[in-house]
C-alpha positions in Angstrom: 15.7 12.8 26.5 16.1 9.3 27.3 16.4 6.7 25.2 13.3 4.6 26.6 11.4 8.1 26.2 13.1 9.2 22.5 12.2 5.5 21.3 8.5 5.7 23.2 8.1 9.4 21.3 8.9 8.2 18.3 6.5 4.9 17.8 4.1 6.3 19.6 2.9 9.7 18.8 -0.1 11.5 18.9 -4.0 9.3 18.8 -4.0 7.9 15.3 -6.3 9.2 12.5 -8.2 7.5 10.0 -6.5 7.2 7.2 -9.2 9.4 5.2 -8.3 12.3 7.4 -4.7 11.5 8.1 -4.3 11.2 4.0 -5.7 14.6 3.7 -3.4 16.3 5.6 -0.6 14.8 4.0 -1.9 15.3 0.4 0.2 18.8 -0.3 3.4 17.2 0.6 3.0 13.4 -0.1 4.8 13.7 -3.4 7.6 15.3 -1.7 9.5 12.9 0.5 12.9 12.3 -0.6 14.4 9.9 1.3 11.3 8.3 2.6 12.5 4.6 3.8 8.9 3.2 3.0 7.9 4.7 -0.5 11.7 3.8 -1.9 11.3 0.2 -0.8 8.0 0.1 -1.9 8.8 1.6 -5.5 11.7 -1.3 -5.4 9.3 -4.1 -4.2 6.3 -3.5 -6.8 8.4 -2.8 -9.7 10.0 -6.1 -9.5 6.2 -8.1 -8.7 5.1 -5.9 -11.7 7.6 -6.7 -13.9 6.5 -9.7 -16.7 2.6 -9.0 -16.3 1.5 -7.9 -19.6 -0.2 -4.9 -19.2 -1.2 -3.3 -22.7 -4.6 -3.2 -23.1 -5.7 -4.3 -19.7 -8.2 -2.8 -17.2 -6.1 -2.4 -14.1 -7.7 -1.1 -10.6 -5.8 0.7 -8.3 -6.8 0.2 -5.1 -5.6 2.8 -2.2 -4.1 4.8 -5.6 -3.3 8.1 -3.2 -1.5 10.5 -5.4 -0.8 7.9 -8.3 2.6 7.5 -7.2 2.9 3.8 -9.9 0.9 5.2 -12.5 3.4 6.6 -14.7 4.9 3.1 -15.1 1.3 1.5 -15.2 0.5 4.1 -17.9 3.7 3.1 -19.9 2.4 0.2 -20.5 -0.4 1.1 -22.2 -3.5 -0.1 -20.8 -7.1 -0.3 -22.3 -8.6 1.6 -18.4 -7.0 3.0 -16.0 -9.1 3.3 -12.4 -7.6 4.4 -9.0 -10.1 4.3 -5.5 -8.7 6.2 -2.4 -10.2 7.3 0.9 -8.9 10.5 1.4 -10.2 13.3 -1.8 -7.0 15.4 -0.9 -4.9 12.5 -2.3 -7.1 12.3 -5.5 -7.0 15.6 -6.0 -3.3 15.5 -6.1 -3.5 12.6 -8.3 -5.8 14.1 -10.6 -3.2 17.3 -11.0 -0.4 15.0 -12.3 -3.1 12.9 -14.5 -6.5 15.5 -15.5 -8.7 13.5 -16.8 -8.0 10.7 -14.4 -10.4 7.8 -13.9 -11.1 7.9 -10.0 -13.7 7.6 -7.2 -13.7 7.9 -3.6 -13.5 4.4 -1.6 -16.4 3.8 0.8 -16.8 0.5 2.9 -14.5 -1.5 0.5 -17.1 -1.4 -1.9 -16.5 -0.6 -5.3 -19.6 0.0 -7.1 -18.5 2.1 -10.2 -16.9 -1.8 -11.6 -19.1 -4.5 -12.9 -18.5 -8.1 -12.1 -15.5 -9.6 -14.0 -14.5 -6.3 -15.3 -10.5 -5.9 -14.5 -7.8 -7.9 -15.9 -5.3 -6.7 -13.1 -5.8 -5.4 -9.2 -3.0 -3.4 -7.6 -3.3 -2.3 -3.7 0.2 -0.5 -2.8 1.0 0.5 0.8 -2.8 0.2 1.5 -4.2 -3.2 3.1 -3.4 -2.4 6.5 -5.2 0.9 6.5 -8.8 -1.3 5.9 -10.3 -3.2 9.2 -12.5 -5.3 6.5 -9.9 -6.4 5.2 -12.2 -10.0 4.6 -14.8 -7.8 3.0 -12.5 -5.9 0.3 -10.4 -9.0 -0.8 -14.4 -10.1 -2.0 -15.0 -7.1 -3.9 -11.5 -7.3 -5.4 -12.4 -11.2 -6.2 -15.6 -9.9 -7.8 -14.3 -7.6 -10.1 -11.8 -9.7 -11.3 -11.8 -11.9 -14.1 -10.7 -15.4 -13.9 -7.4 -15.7 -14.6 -6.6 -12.3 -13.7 -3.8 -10.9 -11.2 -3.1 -9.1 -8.1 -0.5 -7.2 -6.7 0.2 -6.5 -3.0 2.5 -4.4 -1.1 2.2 -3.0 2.5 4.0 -2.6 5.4 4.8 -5.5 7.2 2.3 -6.8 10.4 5.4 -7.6 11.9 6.9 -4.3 12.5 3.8 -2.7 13.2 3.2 -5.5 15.6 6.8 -4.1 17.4 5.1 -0.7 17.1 6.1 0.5 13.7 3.5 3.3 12.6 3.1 5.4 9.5 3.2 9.1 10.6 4.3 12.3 9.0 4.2 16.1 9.8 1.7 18.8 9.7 2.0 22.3 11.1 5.0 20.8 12.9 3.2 18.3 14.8 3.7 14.1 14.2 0.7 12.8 12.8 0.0 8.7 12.6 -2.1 6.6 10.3 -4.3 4.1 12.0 -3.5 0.4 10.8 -4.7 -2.5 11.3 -2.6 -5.5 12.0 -3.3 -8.4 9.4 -0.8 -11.2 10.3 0.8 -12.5 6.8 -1.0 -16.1 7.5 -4.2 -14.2 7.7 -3.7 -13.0 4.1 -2.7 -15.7 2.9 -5.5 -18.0 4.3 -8.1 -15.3 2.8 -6.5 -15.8 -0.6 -6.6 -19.4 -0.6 -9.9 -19.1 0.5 -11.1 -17.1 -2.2 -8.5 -19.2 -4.9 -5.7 -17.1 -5.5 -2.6 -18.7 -6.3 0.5 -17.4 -4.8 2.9 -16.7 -7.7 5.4 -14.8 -5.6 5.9 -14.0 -1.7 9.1 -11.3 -1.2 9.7 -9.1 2.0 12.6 -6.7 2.8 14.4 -6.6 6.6 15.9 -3.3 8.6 19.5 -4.5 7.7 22.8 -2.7 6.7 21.3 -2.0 3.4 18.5 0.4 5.1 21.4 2.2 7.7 21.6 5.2 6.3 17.9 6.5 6.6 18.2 6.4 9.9 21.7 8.1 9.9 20.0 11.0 8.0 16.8 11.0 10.8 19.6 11.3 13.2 17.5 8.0 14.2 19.9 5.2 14.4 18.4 4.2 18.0 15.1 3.0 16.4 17.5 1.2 13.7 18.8 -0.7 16.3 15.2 -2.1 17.9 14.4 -3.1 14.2 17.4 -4.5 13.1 16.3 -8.1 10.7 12.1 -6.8 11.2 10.5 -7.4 8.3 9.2 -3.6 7.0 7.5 -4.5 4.1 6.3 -7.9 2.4 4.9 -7.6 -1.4 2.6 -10.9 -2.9 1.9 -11.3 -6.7 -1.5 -13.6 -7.1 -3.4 -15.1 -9.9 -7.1 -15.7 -9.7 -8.4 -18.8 -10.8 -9.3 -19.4 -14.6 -12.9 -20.9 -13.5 -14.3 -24.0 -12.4 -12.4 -27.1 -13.2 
């Protein structure tokens, strides 16, 4: 195959699925990716943003939870509540096999109905943000629910490479499967949380560089290293809602 073609097969496979369905289908092997490029730098990227907010007895809410892969550590730390919100049931169900007795509800239209006004000390949303078209519509919600003064935590793959044709995809019954995503530029968030009076505490992205090389040597993938070399993959952002009116 030529390399035009082996680069053109790889970023773009099959019609993309919403993530609901897509999340589905990946739900018996999510949990089983060793060596997965995104999920390691992920795990890097909001353990650091996580790491001095107090947590014991807090509400957090996990938006985009999927199989719970951060709740051990959220659950480490003691808090008061607990509640994850996914699109796809297969990735709950997963979830709720590691943690029974789980608090969780399947996300519809952003909207998170189960959580009064003010109710949540602390909003997580790993790996998820580009996954929702609304993306106007669930940063409200999250604002509702929070309390003033509380925080939020962001990670997701970066617009950037998806913008160069980066996609999430996996396999099922030995076909490539992709994600659909929607591209929100990193001013775009940014000008949605100023708008709704989040204060950037801290901004942090990680490049394809050196460091990264050897996934790709192990996909037998190092032409796709190559067009990505210094792309930004993913970005994390740590907010802090406002206390209240001045």
């Amino acid at each position: 195959m030529s390399f035009p073609a082996r680069i053109k097969r790889i970023l773009f496979p099959q019609k993309e699925k919403e993530p609901g369905a897509a999340y589905d289908l990946w739900a018996a092997g999510y949990d089983n990716q060793p060596g997965n490029l995104m999920l390691d730098l992920d795990e890097a990227v909001f353990t650091d943003l996580l790491t001095g907010i107090p947590l014991q007895g807090k509400v957090i809410a996990d938006i985009g939870c999927g199989t719970g892969r951060h709740w051990r550590k959220l659950f480490a730390q003691l808090p008061a509540r607990l509640i994850g919100y996914d699109v796809s049931g297969g990735m709950l169900n997963k979830l709720k096999e590691k943690f029974p007795g789980a608090e969780t509800f399947l996300l519809k239209e952003e909207l998170l109905p189960e959580l009064t006004d003010s109710s949540c000390d602390v909003v997580v949303s790993t790996l998820a943000v580009a996954h929702i078209a609304a993306v106007e519509k669930a940063f409200r919600e999250w604002d509702r629910i929070l309390r003033p003064g509380g925080e939020l935590i962001i990670t997701d793959y970066h617009p950037e490479a998806l913008t160069k044709g980066g996609r999430r995809t996996f396999k099922h019954e030995g076909k490539t499967v992709a994600v659909k995503n929607h591209i929100h530029s990193i001013e775009k968030i940014r000008g949605l949380t100023k708008q709704l009076g989040w204060k950037e505490i801290r901004f942090t992205e990680r490049v394809i560089d050196d460091s990264v090389k050897g996934y790709y040597e192990r996909q037998n993938a190092l032409e796709l290293f190559d067009s990505f070399i210094n792309v930004p993959i993913i970005y994390g952002i740590h907010l802090k809602k406002a206390d209240g009116p001045a």
